[in-house]
C-alpha positions in Angstrom: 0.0 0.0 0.0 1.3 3.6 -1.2 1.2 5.9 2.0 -1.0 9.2 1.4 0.0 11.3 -2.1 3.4 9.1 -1.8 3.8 7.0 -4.9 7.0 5.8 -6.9 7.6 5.6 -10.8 6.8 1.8 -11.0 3.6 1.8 -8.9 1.7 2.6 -12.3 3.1 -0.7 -13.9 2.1 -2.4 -11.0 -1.5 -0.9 -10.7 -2.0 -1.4 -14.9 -0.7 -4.6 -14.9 -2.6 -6.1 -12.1 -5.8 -4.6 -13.4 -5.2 -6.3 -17.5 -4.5 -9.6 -15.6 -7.6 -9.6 -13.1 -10.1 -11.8 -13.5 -11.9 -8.8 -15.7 -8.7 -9.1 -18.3 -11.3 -10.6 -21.1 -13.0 -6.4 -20.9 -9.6 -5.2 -20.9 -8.1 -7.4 -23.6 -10.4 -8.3 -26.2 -12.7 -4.7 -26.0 -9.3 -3.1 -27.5 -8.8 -6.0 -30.0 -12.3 -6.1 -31.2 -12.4 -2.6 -31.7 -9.0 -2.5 -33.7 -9.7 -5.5 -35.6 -13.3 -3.8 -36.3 -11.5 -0.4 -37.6 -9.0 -2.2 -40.0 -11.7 -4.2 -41.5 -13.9 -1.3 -41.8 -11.5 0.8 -43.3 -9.8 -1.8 -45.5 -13.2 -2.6 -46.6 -13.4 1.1 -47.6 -10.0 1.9 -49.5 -9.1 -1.4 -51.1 -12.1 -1.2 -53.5 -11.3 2.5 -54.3 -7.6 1.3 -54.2 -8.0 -1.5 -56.9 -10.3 0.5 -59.0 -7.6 3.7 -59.2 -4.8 1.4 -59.1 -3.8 1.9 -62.9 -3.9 5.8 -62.4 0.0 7.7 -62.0 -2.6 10.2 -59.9 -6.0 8.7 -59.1 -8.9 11.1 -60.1 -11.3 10.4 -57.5 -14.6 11.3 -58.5 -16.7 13.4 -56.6 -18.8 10.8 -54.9 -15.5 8.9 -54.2 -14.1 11.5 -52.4 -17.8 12.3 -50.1 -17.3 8.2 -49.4 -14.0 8.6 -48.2 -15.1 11.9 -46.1 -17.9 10.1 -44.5 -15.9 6.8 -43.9 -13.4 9.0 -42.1 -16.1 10.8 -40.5 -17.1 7.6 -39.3 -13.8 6.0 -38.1 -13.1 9.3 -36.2 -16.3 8.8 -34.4 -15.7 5.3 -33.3 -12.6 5.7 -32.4 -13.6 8.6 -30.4 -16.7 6.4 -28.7 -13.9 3.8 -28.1 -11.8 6.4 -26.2 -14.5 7.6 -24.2 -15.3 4.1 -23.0 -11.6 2.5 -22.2 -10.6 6.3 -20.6 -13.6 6.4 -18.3 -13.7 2.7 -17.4 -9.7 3.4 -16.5 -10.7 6.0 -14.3 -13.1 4.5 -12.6 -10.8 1.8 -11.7 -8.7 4.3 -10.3 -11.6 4.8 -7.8 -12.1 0.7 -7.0 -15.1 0.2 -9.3 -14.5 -3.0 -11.2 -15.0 -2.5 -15.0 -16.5 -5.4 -16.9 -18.8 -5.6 -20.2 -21.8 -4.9 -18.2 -20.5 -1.8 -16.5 -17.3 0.1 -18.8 -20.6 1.0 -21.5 -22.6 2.6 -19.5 -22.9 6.7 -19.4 -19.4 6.6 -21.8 -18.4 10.8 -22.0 -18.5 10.8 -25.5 -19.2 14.6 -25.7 -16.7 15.2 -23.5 -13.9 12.9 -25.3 -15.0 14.3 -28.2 -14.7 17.9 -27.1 -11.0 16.6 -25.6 -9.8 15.6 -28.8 -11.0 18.3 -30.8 -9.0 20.8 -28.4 -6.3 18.5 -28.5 -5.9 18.6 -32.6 -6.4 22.4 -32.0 -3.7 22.7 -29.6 -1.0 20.8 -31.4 -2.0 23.0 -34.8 -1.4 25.7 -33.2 1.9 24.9 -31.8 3.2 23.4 -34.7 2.2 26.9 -36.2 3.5 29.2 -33.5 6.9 27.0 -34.2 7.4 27.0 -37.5 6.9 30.7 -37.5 9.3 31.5 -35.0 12.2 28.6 -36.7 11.1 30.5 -40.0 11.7 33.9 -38.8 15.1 33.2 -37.0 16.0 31.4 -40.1 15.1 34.4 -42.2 16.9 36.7 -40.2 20.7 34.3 -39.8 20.5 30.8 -41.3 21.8 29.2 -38.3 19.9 31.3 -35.9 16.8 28.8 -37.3 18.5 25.6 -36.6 19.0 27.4 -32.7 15.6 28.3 -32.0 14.0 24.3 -33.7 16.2 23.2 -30.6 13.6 25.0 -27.8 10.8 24.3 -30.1 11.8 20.5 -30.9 12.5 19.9 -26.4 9.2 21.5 -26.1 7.3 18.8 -27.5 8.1 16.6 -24.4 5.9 18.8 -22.1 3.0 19.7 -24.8 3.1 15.5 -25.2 2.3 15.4 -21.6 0.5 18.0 -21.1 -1.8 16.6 -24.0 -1.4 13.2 -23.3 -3.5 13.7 -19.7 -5.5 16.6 -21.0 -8.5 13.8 -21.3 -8.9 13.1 -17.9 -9.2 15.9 -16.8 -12.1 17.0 -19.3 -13.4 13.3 -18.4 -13.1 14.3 -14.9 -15.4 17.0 -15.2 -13.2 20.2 -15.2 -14.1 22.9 -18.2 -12.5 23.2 -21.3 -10.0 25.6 -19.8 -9.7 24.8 -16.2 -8.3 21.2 -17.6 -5.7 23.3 -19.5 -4.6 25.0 -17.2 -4.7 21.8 -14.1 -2.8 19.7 -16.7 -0.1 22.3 -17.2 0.4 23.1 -13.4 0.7 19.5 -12.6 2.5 17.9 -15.1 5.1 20.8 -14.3 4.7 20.5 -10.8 5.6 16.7 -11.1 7.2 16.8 -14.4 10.5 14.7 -13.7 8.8 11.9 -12.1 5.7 12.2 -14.3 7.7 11.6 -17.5 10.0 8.7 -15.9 7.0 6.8 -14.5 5.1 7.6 -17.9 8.9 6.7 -20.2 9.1 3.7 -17.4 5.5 2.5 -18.4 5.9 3.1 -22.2 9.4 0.8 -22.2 7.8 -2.0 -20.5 4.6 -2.0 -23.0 7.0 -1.6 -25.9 9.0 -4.5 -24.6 5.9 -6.9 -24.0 5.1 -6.0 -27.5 8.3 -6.6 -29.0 9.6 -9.6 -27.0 6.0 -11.3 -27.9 6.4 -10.4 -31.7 3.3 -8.0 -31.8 0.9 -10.3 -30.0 1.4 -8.4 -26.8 -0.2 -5.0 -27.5 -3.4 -6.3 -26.6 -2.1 -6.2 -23.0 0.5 -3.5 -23.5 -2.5 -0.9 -24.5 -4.8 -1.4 -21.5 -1.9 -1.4 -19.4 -1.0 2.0 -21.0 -4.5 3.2 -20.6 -4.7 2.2 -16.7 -0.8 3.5 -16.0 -2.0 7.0 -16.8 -5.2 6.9 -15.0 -2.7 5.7 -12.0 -0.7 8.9 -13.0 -3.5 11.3 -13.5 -5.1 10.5 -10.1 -1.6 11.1 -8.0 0.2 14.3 -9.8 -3.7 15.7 -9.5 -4.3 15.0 -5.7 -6.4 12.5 -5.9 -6.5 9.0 -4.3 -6.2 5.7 -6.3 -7.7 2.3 -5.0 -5.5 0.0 -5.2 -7.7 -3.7 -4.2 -11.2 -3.2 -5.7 -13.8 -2.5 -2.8 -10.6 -1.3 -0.8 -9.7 2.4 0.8 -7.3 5.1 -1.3 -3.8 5.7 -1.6 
């Protein structure tokens, strides 16, 4: 047992882990796998006609109902995939808090407004970074050529804390904070914890890349969950809040 707000880099392996091999592990394991298998069928199912059809074409001239198909079927992928994240980020959270997530309970009241809201803020704030960068590398660059190559170094490092930043900027919407109070909580704590944040999170992301390398592929069907449930385990500690650690059991 963690005591109080305490809580070391490897206690999110452990918490993620433990959850993807409980006796729940068929939720945690095959919900992702369905749902990835589901999207590369769907959208095989959608390019590979349009694929073989074009495929004699130097540059395919997609007609205009080709090209309304291909809007929609992205329109449609975004959306599950969206629904998907609402469900697996919720139910992660809620194990955070000791409620046991299984087929009849991760489904019900899924955020989806809100998870789609957080990713839509999300792809706004990494245009607008990528933006605000390019226009300050092309602006040094324009005034001495090496003066751009010195400011892409600032600019390139910063992508570590706007990943973070990002990366958690979910839960917080999830957990029921405005569109700018999550902003702004994200930012204060993953700077106020920001060394040990990003070597528990580096920790947690060697050991799922190792699972899934060492297991030729077949391990990302734990590795994901685990990745999922780590960061919950983060989220809930760098924000003040307690994580359960045995289901039905008192907070860390």
């Amino acid at each position: 047992m963690f005591a109080g707000p305490q809580w070391g880099v490897f206690d999110p392996v452990t918490f993620s882990f433990k959850r993807v091999f409980s006796h729940t592990w068929h939720f945690w394991v095959l919900f992702p796998l369905a749902f990835f298998v589901a999207l590369l069928l769907g959208t095989m199912a959608g390019v590979i006609p349009l694929a073989i059809r074009h495929a004699d074409e130097a540059s395919p001239d997609f007609s205009g109902g080709e090209i309304a198909f291909l809007i929609i079927l992205y329109a449609v992928l975004f959306i599950a995939s969206t629904y998907y994240s609402a469900v697996v980020y919720n139910a992660a959270l809620r194990e955070t808090q000791g409620e046991e997530q299984s087929w009849s309970t991760a489904f019900k009241n899924a955020p989806f407004g809100r998870m789609l809201l957080s990713m839509i803020m999300i792809v706004l704030a990494e245009f607008a970074y990528v933006i605000v960068g390019a226009v300050l590398i092309g602006v040094a660059g324009s005034v001495v050529g090496w003066l751009g190559a010195v400011v892409a170094i600032p600019v390139t490092v910063g992508l570590i804390p706007v990943f973070l930043v990002l990366g958690f900027y979910p839960f917080y919407v999830l957990d029921g904070h405005g569109v700018g109070e999550a902003f702004s909580r994200a930012c204060r704590d993953v700077f106020s914890h920001f060394w040990k944040l990003l070597g528990a999170y580096l920790i947690l992301a060697i050991i799922a890349y190792a699972l899934v390398l060492f297991t030729i592929g077949f391990g990302i069907v734990f590795a994901m969950p685990a990745a999922i449930l780590g960061s919950a385990f983060i989220y809930r500690k760098v924000s003040g809040g307690d994580v359960v650690l045995n289901l039905g059991g008192k907070g860390v």
